[in-house]
mmCIF file of the C-alpha atoms, coordinates in Angstrom:
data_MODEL
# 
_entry.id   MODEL 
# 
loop_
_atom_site.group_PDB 
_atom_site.id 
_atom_site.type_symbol 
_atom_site.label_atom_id 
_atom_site.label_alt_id 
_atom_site.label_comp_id 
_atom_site.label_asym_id 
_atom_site.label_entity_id 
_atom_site.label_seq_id 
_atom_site.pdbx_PDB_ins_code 
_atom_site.Cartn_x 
_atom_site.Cartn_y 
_atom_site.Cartn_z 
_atom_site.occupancy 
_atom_site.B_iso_or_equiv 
_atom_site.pdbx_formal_charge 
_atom_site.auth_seq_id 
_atom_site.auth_comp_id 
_atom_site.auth_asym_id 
_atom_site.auth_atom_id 
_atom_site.pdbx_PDB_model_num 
ATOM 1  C CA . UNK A 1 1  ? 106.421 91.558 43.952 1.00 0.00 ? 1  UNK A CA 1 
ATOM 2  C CA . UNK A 1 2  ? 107.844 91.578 47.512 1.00 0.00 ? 2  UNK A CA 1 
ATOM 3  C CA . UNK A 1 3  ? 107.707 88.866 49.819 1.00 0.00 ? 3  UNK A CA 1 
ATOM 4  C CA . UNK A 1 4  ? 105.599 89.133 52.774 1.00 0.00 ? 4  UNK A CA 1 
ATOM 5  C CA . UNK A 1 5  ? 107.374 89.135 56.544 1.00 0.00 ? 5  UNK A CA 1 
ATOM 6  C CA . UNK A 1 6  ? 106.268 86.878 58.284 1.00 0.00 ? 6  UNK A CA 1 
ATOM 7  C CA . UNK A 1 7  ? 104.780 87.786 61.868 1.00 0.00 ? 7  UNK A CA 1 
ATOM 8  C CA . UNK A 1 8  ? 106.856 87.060 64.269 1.00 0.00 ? 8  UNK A CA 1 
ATOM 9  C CA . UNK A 1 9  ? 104.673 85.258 67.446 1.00 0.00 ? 9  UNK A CA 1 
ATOM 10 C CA . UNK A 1 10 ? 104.924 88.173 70.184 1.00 0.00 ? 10 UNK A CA 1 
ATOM 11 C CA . UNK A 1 11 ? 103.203 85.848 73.195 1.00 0.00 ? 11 UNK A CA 1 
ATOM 12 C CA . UNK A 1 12 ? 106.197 83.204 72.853 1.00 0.00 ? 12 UNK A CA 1 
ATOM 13 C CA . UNK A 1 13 ? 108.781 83.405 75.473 1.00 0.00 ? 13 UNK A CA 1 
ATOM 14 C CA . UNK A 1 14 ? 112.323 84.348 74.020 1.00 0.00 ? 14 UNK A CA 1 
ATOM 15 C CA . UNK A 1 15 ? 114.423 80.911 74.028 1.00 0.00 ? 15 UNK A CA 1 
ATOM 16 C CA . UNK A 1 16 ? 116.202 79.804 76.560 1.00 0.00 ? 16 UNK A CA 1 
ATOM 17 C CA . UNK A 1 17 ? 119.808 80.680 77.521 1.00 0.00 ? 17 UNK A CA 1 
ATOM 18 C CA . UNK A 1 18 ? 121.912 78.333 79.512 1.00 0.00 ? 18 UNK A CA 1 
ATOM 19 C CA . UNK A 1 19 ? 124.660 78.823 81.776 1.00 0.00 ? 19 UNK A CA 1 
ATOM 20 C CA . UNK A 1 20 ? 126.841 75.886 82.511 1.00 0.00 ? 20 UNK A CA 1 
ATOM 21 C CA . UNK A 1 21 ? 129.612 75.719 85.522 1.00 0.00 ? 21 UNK A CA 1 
ATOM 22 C CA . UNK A 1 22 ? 130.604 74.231 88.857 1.00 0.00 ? 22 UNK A CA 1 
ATOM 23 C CA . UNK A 1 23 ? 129.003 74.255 91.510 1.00 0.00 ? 23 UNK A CA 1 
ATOM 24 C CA . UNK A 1 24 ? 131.017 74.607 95.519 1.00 0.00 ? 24 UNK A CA 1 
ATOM 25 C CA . UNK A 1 25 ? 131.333 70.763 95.488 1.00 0.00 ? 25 UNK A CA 1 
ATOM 26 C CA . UNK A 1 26 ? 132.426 70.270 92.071 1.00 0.00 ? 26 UNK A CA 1 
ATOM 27 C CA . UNK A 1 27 ? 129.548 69.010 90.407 1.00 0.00 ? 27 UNK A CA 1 
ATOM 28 C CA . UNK A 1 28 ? 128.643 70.442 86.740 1.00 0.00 ? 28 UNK A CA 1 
ATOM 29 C CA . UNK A 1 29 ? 125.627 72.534 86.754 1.00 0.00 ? 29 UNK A CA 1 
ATOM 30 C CA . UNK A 1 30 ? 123.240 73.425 83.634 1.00 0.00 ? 30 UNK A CA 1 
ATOM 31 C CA . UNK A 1 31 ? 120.689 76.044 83.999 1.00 0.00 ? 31 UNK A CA 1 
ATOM 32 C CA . UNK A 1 32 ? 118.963 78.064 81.676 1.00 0.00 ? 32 UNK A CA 1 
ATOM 33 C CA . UNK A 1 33 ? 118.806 81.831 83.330 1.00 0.00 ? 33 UNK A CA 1 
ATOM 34 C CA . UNK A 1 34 ? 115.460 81.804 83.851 1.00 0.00 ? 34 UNK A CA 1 
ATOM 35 C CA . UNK A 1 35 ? 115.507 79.174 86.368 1.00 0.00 ? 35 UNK A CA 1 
ATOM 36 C CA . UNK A 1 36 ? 113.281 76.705 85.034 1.00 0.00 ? 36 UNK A CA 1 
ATOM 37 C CA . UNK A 1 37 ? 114.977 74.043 84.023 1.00 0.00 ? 37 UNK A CA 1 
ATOM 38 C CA . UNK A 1 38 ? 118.539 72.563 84.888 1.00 0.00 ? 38 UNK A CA 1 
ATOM 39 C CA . UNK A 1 39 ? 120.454 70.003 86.209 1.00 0.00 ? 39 UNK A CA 1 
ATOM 40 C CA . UNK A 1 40 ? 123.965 68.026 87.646 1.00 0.00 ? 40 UNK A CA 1 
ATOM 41 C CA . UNK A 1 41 ? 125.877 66.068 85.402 1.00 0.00 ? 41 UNK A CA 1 
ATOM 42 C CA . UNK A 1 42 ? 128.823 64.033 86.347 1.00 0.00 ? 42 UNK A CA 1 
ATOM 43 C CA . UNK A 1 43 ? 131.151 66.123 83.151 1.00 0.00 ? 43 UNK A CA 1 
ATOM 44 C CA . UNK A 1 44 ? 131.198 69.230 81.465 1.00 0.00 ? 44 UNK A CA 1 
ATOM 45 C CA . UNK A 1 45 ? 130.617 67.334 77.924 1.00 0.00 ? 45 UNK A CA 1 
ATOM 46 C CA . UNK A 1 46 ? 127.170 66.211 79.598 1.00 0.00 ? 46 UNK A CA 1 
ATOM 47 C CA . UNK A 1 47 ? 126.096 69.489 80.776 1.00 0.00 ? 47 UNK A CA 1 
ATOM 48 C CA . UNK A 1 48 ? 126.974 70.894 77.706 1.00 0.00 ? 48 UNK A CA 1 
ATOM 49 C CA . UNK A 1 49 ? 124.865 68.323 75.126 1.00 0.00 ? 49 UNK A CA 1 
ATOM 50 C CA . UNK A 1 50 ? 122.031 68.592 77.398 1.00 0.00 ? 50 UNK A CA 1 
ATOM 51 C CA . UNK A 1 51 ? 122.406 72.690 77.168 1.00 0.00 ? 51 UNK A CA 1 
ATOM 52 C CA . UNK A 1 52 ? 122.381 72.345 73.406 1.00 0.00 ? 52 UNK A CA 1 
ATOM 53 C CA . UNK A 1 53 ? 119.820 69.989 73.161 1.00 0.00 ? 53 UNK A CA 1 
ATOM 54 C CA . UNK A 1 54 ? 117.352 72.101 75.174 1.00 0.00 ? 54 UNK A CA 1 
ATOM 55 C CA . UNK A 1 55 ? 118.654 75.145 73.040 1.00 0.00 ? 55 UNK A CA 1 
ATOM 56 C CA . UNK A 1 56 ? 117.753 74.387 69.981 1.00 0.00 ? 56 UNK A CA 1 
ATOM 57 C CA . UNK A 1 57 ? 121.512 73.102 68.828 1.00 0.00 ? 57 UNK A CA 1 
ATOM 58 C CA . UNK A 1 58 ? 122.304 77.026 69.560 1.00 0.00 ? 58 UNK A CA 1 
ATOM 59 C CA . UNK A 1 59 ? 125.647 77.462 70.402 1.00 0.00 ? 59 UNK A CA 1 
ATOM 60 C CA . UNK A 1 60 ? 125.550 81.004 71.325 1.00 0.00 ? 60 UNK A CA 1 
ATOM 61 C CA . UNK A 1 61 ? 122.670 80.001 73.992 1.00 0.00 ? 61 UNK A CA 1 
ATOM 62 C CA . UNK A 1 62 ? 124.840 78.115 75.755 1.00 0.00 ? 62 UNK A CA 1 
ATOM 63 C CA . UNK A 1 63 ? 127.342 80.417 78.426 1.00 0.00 ? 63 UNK A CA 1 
ATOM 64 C CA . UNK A 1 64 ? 130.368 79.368 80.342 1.00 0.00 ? 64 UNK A CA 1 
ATOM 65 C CA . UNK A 1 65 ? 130.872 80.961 83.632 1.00 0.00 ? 65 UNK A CA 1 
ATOM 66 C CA . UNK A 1 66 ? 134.218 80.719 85.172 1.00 0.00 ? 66 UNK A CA 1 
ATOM 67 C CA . UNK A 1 67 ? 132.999 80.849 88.656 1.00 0.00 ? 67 UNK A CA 1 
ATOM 68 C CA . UNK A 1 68 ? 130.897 79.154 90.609 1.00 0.00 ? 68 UNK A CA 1 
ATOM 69 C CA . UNK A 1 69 ? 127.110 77.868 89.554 1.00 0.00 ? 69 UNK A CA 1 
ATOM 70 C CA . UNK A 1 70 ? 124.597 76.045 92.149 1.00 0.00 ? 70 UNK A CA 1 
ATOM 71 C CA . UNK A 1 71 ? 121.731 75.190 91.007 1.00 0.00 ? 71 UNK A CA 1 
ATOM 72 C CA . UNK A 1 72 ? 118.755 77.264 91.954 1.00 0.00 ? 72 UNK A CA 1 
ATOM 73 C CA . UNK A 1 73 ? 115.421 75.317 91.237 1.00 0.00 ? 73 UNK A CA 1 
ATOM 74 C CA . UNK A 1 74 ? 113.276 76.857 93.429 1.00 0.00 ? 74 UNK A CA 1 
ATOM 75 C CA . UNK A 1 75 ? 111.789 79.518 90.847 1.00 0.00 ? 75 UNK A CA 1 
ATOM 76 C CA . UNK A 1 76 ? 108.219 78.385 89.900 1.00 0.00 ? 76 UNK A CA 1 
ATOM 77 C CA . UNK A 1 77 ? 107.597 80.048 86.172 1.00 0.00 ? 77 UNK A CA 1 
ATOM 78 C CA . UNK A 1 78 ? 108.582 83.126 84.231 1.00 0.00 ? 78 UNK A CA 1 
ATOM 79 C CA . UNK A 1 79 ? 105.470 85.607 85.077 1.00 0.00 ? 79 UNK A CA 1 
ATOM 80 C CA . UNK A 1 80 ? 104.579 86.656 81.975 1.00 0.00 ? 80 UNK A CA 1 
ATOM 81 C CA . UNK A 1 81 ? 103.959 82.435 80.654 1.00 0.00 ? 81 UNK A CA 1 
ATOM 82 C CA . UNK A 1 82 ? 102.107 81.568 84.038 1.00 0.00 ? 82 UNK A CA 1 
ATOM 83 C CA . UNK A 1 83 ? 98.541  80.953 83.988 1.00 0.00 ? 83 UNK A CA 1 
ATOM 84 C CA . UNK A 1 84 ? 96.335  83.611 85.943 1.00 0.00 ? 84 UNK A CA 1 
ATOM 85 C CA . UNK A 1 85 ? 94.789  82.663 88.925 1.00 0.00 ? 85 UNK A CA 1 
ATOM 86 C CA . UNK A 1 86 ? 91.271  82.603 88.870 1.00 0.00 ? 86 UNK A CA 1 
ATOM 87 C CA . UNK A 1 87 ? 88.252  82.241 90.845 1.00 0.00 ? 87 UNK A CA 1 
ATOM 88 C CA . UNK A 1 88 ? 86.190  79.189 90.022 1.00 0.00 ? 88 UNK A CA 1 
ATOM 89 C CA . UNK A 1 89 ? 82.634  80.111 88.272 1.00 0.00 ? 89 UNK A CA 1 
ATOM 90 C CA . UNK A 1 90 ? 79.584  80.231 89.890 1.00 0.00 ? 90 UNK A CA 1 
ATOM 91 C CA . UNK A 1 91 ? 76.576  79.490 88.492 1.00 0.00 ? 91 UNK A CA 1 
ATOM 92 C CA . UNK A 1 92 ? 73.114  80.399 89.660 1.00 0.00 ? 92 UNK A CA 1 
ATOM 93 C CA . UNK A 1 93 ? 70.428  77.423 90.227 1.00 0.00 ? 93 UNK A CA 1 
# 
């Protein structure tokens, strides 16, 4: 008898990948590509255990660019995992 599949969750977001670098004033930068979540860390090994950690312990998440990396933190949500804006009910008295 075959083994079911099991369903794969379609509403998840895929997992994060992270990019780790320098940034113009030689600081290390982490930041996974969606722009969500990130940070400066005073070494490369620190940027790169905080990658894995939020990775899952994923190596192949975790991307090394060779030029520079600021940190953009001004993105507010990937638009398919943001709550809709809605109008608040009314009720009739």
């Amino acid at each position: 008898m075959a083994e079911p599949e099991p369903l794969s969750d379609s509403s998840s977001p895929p997992p994060p990948h992270f990019l780790i670098g320098k940034d113009s004033r030689g600081r290390w930068v982490a930041q996974d590509q969606r722009g969500l979540c990130g940070g400066l860390f005073v070494n490369r090994a620190e940027a790169v255990r905080f990658a894995m950690r939020e990775t899952g312990r994923r190596p192949q998440a975790v991307i090394l660019v060779s030029g520079l990396l600021e940190l953009d933190m001004t993105r507010t949500g990937h638009p398919e995992i943001q709550p809709a804006h809605r109008e608040p009910e009314r009720r009739a008295a």
